[in-house]
C-alpha positions, 0 to 999 in steps of 0.5 A: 180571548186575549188572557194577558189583557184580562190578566193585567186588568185584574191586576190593575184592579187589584193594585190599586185596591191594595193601594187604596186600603194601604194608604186609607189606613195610614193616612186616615187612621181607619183599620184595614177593614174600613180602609178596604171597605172603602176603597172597594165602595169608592171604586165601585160608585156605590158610596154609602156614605158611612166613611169620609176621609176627614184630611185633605190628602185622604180627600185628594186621593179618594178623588183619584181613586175614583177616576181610577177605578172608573178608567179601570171599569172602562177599560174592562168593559170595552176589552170584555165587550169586544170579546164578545162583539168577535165572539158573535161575528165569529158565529154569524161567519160561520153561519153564512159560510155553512149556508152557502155550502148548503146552497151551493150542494143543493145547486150541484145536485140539481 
């Protein structure tokens, strides 16, 4: 498993979540709690609808956050998929490799 790249996904994560609550709460006015909340509803896709950036750079930015996020998304999903994916043909390697020893012992003794 490549630790430095999940490391630096969470990370991104985290920066832009810290961005995000930063720059809500000061351009919007919103207090830090609402400003995370959010961020973290806006990143996630969920949007529940309760905050909406009323300025136009707030509506700028919840746009790029968006695209962000979701670049952020993507790319943990593929880095965590492709773990897995080598993960499995590690195993059915191992399998085969096992099943033609056991085949070729069986061959030897006969």
């Amino acid at each position: 498993m490549n630790t430095e790249a999940a490391r630096l996904l969470i990370g991104a994560l985290v920066a832009v979540v810290a961005v995000g609550t930063v720059f809500f709460h000061y351009v919007e006015g919103w207090s830090w709690l609402d400003a995370y909340f959010f961020t973290v509803v806006t990143l996630s896709t969920v949007g529940y609808g309760s905050l909406v950036p009323a300025t136009a750079l707030g509506k700028i930015a919840a746009t790029v956050l968006i695209f962000t996020g979701l670049g952020i998304f993507a790319a943990a999903i593929q880095h965590f998929s492709n773990i897995t994916i080598a993960s499995r043909l590690r195993r059915r390697r191992a399998e085969r490799e096992k099943r033609r020893e056991t085949t070729e012992d069986e061959d030897g003794d006969a």
